[in-house]
C-alpha positions in Angstrom: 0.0 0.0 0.0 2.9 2.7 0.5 4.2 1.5 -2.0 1.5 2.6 -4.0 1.6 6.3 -2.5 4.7 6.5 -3.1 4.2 6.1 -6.6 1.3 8.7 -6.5 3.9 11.1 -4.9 6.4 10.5 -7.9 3.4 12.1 -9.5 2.9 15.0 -7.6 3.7 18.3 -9.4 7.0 19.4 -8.9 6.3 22.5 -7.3 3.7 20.4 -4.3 6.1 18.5 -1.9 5.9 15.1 -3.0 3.2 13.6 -1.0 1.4 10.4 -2.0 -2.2 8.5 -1.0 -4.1 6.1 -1.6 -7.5 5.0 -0.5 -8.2 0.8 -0.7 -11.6 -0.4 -0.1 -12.0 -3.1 2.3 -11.1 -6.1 0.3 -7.8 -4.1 -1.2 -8.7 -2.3 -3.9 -7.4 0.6 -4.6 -10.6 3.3 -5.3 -8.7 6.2 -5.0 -5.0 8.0 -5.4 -3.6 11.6 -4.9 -0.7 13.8 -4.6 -0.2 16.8 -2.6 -1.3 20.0 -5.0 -1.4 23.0 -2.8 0.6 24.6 -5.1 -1.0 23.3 -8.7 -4.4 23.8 -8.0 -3.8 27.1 -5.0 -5.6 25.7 -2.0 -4.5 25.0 0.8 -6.7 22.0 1.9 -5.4 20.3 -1.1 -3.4 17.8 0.7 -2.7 14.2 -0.9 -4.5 12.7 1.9 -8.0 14.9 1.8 -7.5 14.8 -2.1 -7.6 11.1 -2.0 -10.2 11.4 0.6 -12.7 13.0 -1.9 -12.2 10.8 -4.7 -12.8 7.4 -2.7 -15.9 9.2 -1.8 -17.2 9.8 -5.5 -16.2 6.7 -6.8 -17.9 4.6 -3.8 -21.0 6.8 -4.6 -22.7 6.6 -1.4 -22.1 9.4 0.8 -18.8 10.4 3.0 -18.5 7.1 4.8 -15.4 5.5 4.0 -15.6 2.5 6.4 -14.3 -0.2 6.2 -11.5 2.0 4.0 -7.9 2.0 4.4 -5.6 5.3 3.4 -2.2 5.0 2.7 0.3 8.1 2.7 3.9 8.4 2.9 4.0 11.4 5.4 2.5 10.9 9.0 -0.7 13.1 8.3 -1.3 16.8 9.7 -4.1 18.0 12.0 -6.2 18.8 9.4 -6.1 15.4 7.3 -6.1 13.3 10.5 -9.2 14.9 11.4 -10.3 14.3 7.9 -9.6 10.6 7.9 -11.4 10.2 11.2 -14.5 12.0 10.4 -14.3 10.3 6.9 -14.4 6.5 9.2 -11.5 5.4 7.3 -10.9 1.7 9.3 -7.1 1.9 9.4 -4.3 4.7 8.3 -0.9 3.2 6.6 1.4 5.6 6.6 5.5 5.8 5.9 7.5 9.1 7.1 6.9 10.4 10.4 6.3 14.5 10.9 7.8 15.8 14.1 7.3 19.7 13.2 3.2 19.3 11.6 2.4 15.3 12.8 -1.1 14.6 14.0 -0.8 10.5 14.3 1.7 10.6 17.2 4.2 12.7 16.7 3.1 16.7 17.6 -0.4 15.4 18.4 -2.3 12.2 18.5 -5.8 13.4 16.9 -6.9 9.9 15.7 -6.4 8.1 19.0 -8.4 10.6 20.9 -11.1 9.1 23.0 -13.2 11.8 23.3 -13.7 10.9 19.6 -16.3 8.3 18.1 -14.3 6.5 15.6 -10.7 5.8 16.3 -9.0 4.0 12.7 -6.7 1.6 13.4 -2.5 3.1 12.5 0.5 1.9 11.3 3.1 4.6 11.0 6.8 3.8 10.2 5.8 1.9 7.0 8.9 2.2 4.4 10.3 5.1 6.2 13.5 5.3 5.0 12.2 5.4 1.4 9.6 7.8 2.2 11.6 10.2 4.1 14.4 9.8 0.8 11.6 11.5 -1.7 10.8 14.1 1.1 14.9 14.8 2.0 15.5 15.3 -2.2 12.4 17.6 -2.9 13.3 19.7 0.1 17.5 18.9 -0.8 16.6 20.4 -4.6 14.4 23.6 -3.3 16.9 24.9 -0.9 19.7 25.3 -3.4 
């Protein structure tokens, strides 16, 4: 599954940091895939996660309910798409690269393990790190120059 996010963030635009996810149904499908494009599109909700987010809605048809779902992403999410993945009842977060300056799965704040909240998705952080942090290190590596 990162491994597929990571290919959506070889995608991304090469002005967006290189963000990849992907959204699997419950038998592991993939319904849905996105790259960070803040910059392309000028919004600044358009993360890869909430991106990804949207389109497993539309293709699944029936509403905002993503149970059941599973969202891969190479970069430990923020607030705002942590918050987004929990209201969206995705069932379990895959993720690669942990954030210590913006992470909301454990590293700055622990949104989707709140238990003040009523859906909690299962997480797996860590996943491919070291290949996750690499596209993140050479997009940043490349900018600063």
């Amino acid at each position: 599954m990162i491994r597929a996010a990571l290919a959506a963030a070889a995608a991304a635009d090469p002005r967006d940091v290189p963000v990849g996810a992907v959204v699997f149904d419950a038998s592991g499908r993939e319904i849905a895939r996105a790259s960070n494009a803040r910059e392309a599109l000028g919004d600044p909700t358009a993360h890869a996660e909430v991106l990804a987010l949207r389109a497993a809605a539309r293709v699944l048809g029936d509403g905002w309910r993503l149970e059941g779902a599973t969202l891969a992403v190479t970069l430990e999410p923020c607030t705002m798409c942590a918050g987004a993945l929990v209201l969206s009842r995705v069932r379990r977060l895959v993720f690669g690269a942990w954030e210590p300056k913006t992470g909301a799965v454990g590293s700055l704040w622990d949104v989707v393990r709140d238990r003040r909240l009523n859906h909690r998705p299962e997480v797996r952080g860590g996943v491919l790190e070291p290949e996750c942090a690499a596209v993140l290190d050479a997009f940043f590596r490349s900018h600063r120059i």
